[in-house]
Steps between C-alpha positions, in 0.01 A plus 500: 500500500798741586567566114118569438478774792400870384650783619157526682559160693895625601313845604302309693765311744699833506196668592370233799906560662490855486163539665631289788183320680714319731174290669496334152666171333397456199269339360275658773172274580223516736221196529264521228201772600126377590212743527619792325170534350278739488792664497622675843745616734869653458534335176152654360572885383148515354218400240580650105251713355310439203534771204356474098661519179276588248715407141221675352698809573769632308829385627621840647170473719474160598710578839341857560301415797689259641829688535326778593416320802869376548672771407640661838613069539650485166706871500666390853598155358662673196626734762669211675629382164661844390687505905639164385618574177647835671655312757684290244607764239509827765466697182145476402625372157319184531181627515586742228559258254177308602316785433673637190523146324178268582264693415648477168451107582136572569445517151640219410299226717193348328206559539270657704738483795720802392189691488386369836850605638475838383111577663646336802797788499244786370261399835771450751741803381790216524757557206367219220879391518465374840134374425688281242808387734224376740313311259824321407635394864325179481756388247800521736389538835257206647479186713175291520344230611210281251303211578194363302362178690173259434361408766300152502148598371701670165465845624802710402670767738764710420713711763793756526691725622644800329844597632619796356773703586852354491814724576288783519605707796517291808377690854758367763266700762149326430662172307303551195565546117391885473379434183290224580387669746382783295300257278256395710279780511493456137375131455136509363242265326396601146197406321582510144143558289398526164156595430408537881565095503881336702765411205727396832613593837815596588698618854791776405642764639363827402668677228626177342327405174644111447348189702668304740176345696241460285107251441320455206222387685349159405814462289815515618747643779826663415834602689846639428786392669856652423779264376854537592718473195824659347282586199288699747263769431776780509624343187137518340450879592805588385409346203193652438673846584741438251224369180462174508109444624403189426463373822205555737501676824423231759214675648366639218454117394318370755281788472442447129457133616243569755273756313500307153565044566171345522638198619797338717636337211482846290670646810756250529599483136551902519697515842704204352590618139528876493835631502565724835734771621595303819489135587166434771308210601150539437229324737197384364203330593175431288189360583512126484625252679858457434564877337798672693838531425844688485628601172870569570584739239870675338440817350392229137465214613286267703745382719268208710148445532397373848108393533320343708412138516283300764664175365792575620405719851588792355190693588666850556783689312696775718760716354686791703789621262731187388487211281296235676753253368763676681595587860419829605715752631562393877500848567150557346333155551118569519405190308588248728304629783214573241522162406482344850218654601308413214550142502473529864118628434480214286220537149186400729551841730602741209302805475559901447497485917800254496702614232455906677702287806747352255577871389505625850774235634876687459642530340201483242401801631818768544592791504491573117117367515223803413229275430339145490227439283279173461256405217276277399433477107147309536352786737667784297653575872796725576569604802835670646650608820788754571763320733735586734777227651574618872839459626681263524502454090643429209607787280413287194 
């Protein structure tokens, strides 16, 4: 594995010594969670509200009312961004170049979501260059935990968490990723609708136009995870800055995927096939027995397709951010834990109630972790929670 790491994986161990948590050894486990839900306690930050999308709208609009709402959130977030970037090059160039040179990049994403980017920035009075550098964190800067599990009557749940965050600003005072932290206020549910009618659900944070969390309901359930590779999404942006724009933004995929597959198998072929400007695993369920998988994806090519299959047991798929045919990072081992407690729950117990505790059991749930969310395709169902991971935790 040592020859496959990123520079994002060697970050990472740098990053764990330097912030020192000397109560830890990793990999850092507690017994796997039980009665998390209805979600409560330190761990439980609050309920996310529910906000509509109309695609009726022109593009520039869609987002109007919505980051109106979020704006004083979403202009001390950038705030927090612009102190990092300051921090790091005292000069103020960085953010100077950000917002000289993408909003030039603005016009070159597809469609609608450059248009979407710039009503966010007209509404919020944030540059549209660091509307744009928001919208393309995802690429780089994410760890996540997936899981889509049958349980034994052929119902299909699917859970995650959304860490988000990495290397960005770390507060020795309050042990938290400042970033991160700034997030939170942001996470929402959207109601994406055409013709007054639900095209598909999504939870984001405000101000971001891709999909990371997203049901088409009665059809199928979709996550994002990010994949650690040397051909990493750095490579892809820089590409795209640069001309060559064949590739698809990951986010911008899945919500492409979401608002226009009519089926799992439509979905799958699409998330598996289309050329990408960073490797991702995708997490998919549909809504038949059977109909969940990984697709383990390279910026072109499917890399591994991992589904599940009652035959053989396998009635769940998890992925957090590594090949599931290789050992994770023991510095950033959330899978094994994740693992444990679901085979611990065993397929006859498995519900959105017990897969909320699998999330909540650290270091699942850490200190990178804004949101879980849990959904059911054959109720339509999405439901999230903001999250908190009182001390002692994991940074990641």
């Amino acid at each position: 594995m040592v020859n496959m790491m990123s520079p994002v994986v060697v970050l990472l161990a740098v990053t764990f010594l330097s912030v020192s948590l000397a109560q830890f050894v990793p990999p850092f486990t507690e017994d796997c969670r039980s009665d998390m839900y209805p979600p409560n306690g330190p761990t439980f930050r609050g309920a996310v509200s529910w906000y509509t999308v109309n695609l009726d709208l022109p593009p520039s609009k869609r987002w109007s009312a919505l980051i109106a709402d979020k704006k004083k959130d979403l202009v001390t977030m950038m705030q927090a961004v612009r102190d990092l970037a300051n921090a790091f090059v005292p000069s103020g160039k960085l953010i100077e170049v950000v917002d000289v040179t993408l909003p030039i990049m603005a016009k070159t994403l597809p469609k609608p979501f450059g248009e979407e980017m710039k009503g966010i920035a007209d509404v919020s009075g944030i540059p549209l260059g660091e509307v744009v550098l928001f919208n393309i964190f995802y690429e780089v800067f994410t760890v996540c935990t997936s899981v889509v599990a049958e349980d034994d009557k052929g119902n299909l749940i699917h859970g995650r968490n959304l860490d988000f965050g990495l290397f960005m600003g770390w507060d020795m005072k309050n042990k938290s990723w400042i970033i991160t932290e700034k997030l939170k206020p942001l996470v929402v549910n959207l109601d994406f609708q055409r013709n007054n009618k639900t095209v598909f659900k999504s939870t984001n944070f405000a101000g971001y136009v891709g999909m990371l969390t997203g049901i088409k309901p009665q059809t199928f359930t979709l996550t994002m995870n990010e994949r650690f590779s040397l051909d990493g999404g750095y490579i892809g942006i820089l590409e795209w800055v640069l001309g060559q724009r064949d590739g698809m933004w990951m986010s911008f995929l899945t919500r492409s995927v979401l608002e226009n597959a009519n089926s799992y198998e439509e979905a799958k072929t699409r998330l598996a096939t289309t050329k990408l400007l960073a490797p991702a695993y995708f997490i998919l369920g549909g809504n038949q027995t059977g109909q969940g998988c990984i697709i383990t994806r390279s910026r072109e090519l499917n890399i591994d397709l991992l589904e599940l299959d009652l035959k053989q047991n396998r009635w769940f798929v998890l992925e957090t951010n590594y090949d599931h045919w290789e050992e994770p990072l023991f510095l950033d081992d959330r899978r094994t834990p994740a693992m444990k407690c679901m085979n611990q729950i065993t397929q006859k117990n498995i519900s959105s109630k017990t897969i909320y505790d699998v999330l909540s059991t650290k270091p699942v749930l850490n200190k990178l972790t804004t949101y879980t969310s849990l959904m059911q395709v054959s109720k339509g169902s999405l439901e999230s929670y903001i999250r908190d991971c009182p001390n002692p935790c994991m940074p990641w």
